[in-house]
VOGU-3710 file (C-alpha; in Angstrom, 3 decimals, decimal comma):
1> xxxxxxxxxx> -24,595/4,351/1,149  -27,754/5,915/-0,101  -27,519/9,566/-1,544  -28,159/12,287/0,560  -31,545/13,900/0,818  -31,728/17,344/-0,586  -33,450/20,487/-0,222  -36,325/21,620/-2,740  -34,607/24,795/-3,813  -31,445/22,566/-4,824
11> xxxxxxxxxx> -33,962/20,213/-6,266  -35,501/22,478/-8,729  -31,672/24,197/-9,120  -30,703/20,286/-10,789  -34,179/20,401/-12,643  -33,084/23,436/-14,197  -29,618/23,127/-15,072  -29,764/19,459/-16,595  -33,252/20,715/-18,447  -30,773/23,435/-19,792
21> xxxxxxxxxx> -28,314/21,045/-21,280  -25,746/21,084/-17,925  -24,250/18,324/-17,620  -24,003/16,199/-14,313  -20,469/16,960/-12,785  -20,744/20,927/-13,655  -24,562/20,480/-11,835  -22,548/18,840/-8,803  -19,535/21,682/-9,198  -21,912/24,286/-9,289
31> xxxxxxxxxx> -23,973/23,392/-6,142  -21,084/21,914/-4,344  -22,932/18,448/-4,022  -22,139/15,053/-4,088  -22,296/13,874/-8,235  -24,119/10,677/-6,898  -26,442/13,117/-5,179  -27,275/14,843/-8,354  -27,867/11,656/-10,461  -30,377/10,270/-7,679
41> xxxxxxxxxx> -32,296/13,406/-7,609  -32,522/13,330/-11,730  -33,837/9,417/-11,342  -36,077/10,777/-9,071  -37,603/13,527/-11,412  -37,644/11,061/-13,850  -39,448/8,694/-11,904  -42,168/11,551/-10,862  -42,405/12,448/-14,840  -41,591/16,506/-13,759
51> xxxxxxxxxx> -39,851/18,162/-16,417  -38,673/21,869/-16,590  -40,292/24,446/-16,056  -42,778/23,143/-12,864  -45,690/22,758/-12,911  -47,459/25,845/-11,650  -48,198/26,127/-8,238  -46,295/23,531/-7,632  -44,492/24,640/-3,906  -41,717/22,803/-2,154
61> xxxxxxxxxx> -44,315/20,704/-0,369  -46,001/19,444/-3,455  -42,047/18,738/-5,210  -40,738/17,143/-2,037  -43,608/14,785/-2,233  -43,429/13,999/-6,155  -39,829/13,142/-5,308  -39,453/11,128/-2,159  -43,234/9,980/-2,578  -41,461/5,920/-2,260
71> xxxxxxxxxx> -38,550/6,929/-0,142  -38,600/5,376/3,438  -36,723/8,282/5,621  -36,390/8,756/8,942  -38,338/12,327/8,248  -40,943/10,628/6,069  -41,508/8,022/8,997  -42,115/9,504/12,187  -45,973/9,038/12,443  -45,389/8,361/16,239
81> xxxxxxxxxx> -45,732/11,428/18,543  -43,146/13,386/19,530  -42,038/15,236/22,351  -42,141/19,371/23,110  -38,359/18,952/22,344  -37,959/22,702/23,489  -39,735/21,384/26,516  -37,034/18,521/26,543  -34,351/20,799/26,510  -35,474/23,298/29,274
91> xxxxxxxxxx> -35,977/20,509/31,483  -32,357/18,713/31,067  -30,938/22,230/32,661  -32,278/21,274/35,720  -30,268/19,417/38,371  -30,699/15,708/38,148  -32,507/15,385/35,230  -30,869/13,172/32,212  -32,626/12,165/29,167  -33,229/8,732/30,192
101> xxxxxxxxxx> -35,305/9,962/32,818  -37,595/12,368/30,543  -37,544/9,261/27,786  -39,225/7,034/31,165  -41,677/10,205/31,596  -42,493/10,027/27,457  -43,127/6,736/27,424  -44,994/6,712/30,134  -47,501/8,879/28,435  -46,975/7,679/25,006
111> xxxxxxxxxx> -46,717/3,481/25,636  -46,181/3,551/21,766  -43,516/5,759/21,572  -39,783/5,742/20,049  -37,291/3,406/21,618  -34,676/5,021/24,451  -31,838/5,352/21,348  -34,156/7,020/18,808  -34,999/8,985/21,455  -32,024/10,495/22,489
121> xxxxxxxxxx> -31,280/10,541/18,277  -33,988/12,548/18,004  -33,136/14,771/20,457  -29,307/15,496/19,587  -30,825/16,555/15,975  -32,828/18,680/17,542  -30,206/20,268/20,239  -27,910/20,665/16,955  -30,157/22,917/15,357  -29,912/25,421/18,524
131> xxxxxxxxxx> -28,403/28,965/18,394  -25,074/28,537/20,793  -24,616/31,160/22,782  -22,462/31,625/26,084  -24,265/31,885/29,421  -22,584/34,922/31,339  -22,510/35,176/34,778  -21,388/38,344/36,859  -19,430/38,431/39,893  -20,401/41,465/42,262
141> xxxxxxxxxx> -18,749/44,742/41,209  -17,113/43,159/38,455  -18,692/44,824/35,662  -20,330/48,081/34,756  -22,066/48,077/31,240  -22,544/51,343/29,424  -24,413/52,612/26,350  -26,707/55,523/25,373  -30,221/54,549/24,321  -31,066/54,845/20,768
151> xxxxxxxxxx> -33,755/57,751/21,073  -33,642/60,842/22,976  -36,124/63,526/24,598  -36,895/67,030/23,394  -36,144/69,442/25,615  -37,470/73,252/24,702  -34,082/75,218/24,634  -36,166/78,661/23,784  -39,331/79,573/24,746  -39,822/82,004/22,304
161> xxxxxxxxxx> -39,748/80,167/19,378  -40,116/76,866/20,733  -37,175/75,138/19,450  -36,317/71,728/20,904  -33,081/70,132/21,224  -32,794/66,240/21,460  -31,346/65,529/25,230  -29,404/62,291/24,900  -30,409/58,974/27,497  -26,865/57,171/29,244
171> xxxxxxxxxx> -27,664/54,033/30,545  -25,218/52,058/32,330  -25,796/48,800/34,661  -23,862/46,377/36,826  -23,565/43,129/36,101  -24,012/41,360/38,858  -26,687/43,219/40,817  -28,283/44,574/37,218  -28,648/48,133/39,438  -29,124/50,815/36,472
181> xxxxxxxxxx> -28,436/53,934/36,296  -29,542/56,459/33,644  -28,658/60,465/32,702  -29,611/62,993/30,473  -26,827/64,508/28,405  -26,893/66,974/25,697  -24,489/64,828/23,278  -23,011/61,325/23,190  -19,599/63,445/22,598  -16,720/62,178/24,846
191> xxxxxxxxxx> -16,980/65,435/27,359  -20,302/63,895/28,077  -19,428/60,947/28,188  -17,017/61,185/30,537  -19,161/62,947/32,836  -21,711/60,743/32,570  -19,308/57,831/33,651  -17,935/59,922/36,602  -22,052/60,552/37,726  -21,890/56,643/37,466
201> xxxxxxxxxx> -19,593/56,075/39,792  -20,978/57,945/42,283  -23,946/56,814/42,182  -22,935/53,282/42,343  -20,558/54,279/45,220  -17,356/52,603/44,200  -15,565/51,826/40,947  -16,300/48,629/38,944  -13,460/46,245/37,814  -14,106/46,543/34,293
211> xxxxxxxxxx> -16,228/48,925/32,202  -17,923/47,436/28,823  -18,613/49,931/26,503  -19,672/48,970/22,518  -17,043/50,258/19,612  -18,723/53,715/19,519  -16,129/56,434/18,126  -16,688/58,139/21,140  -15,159/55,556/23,513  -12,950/53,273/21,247
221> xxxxxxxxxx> -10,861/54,481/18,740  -10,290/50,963/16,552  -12,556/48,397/16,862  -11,111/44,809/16,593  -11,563/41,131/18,256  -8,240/40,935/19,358  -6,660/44,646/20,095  -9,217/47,380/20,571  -7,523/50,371/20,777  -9,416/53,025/23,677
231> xxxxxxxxxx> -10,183/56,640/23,313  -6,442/58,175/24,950  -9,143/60,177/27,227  -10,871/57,985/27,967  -8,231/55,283/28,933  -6,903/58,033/31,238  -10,165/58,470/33,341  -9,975/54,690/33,823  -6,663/54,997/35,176  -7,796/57,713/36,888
241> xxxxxxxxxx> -10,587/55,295/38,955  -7,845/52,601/38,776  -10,120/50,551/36,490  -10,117/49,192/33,233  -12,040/49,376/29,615  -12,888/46,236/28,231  -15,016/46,815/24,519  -17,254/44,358/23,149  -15,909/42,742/20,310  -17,369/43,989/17,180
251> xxxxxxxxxx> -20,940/43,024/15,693  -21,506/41,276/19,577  -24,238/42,522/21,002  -24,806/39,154/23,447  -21,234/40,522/24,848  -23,227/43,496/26,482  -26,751/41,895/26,662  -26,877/43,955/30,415  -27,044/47,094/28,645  -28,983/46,078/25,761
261> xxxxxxxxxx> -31,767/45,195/27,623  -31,087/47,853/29,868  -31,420/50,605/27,476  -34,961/48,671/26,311  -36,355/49,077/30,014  -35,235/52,997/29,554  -36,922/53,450/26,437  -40,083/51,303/27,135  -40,838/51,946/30,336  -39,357/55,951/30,766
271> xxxxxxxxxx> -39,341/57,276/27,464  -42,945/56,178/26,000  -44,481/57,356/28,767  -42,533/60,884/28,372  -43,394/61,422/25,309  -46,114/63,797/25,849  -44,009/65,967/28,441  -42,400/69,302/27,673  -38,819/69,831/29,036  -37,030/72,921/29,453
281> xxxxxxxxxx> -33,986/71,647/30,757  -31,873/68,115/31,295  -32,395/68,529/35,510  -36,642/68,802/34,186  -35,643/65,517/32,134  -33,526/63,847/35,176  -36,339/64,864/37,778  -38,832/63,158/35,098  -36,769/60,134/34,804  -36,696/59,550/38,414
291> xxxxxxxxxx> -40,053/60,214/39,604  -40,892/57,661/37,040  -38,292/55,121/38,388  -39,313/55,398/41,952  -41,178/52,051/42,144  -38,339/50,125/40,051  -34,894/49,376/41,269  -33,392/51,890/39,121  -30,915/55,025/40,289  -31,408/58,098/37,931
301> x> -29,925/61,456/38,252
//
């Protein structure tokens, strides 16, 4: 089997250490590559005359080419046009469509093109190098997302001397219908809180399932993956509306994407354009926030 290709960075990393006397299996240790790896990549740099240090200027480009100048890859060979593989992917999640069909509609446009196999090769490399994530989808009253937005609106607490005090934005939004709701608090403290989950609920008109909060102190009171441990008040007032808190695991934001973008809408579309207005109370901040959501599908109070 040939040796595997390598990247530039661990190309000049093997330039480097044999240059400083290393020998070949601590070069392989070190990296955690293949020794016949290393000694292919030294014939190469042998080959291409390139000694240590590089030449300057010399970018990956310029070293990749000086290296695998001779080398007949499958990289180093596809002079043939390929296909919007992004493209190729959107349209395989529609109903129906399978690859062969999309390799007909290639070809048809490219009579020159790869073969079916190198096709679909082609493809699966490129599918591999996709971020996984998990499509979610919502069943009606199932789940109610909550979160506070990450800036807040002055609100003139004295009109004497003009000091402000930073009101605080809850957003939370169903899953299923994505119907938002958002109030103005003073804190994110868990009296607050509360209350602004209670306000929720009414608004909605009924009690979710499940309510998704992040690992905020104020909600949960030990983050983990497997057994979050809930605020004791806050587990109560679930019990209370005979539902249930269910955290997103730590350092997951995708878990609560609802919210997330939520909270975006909130601060892009409410807050920049209050950011000129003077408030003297949360009810001027609430009345604010919903003459502004009057032509959206939002419920503010």
């Amino acid at each position: 089997m040939p040796a595997e290709r390598i990247g530039m960075r661990d190309a000049r990393e093997i330039i480097r250490l044999k240059f400083s006397c290393v020998s070949t299996h601590e070069i392989a240790r070190r990296l955690g590559i293949a020794r016949s790896t290393v000694r292919e990549t030294l014939r190469r740099v042998e080959t291409a005359g390139l000694a240590w240090p590089l030449p300057e200027g010399m970018n990956d480009e310029a070293l990749e080419a000086a290296l695998y100048a001779s080398r007949r890859s499958k990289r180093g060979h596809r002079r043939i046009a390929e296909p919007d593989w992004a493209a190729v992917h959107r349209e395989l999640k529609r109903k129906h469509v399978t690859l062969l069909i999309l390799w007909d509609e290639y070809i048809a446009a490219n009579p020159g093109g790869y073969g079916y196999s190198r096709f679909c090769e082609l493809y699966r490399s490129f599918e591999k190098r996709l971020s996984v994530t998990m499509r979610q989808t919502h069943a009606a009253g199932e789940r109610l997302f909550v979160d506070y937005a990450g800036d807040g609106v002055g609100v003139v607490i004295d009109r004497l001397t003009g000091e402000i005090r930073m009101a605080q934005i809850f957003v939370a939004v169903l899953g299923a219908s994505s119907f938002t709701f958002a109030k103005a608090t003073w804190t994110q403290a868990l009296p607050d809180w509360i209350d602004a989950h209670v306000h929720a609920f009414e608004a909605i008109g009924g009690v979710p399932e499940l309510v998704v909060p992040d690992n905020a102190k104020t909600a949960i009171v030990k983050a983990s993956f497997y057994d979050p441990r809930v605020n004791r008040t806050y587990a109560e007032m679930a019990a209370h509306y005979r539902t249930a808190v269910l955290p997103a695991r730590p350092r997951k934001p995708r878990d609560k994407a609802k919210v997330e973008q939520a909270v975006l809408i909130v601060e892009r579309w409410l807050l920049g354009r209050l950011r000129r207005r003077i408030f003297h109370s949360l009810a001027d901040v609430d009345a604010a926030l919903g003459e502004l959501m009057t032509c959206r599908s939002f419920y503010l109070i």
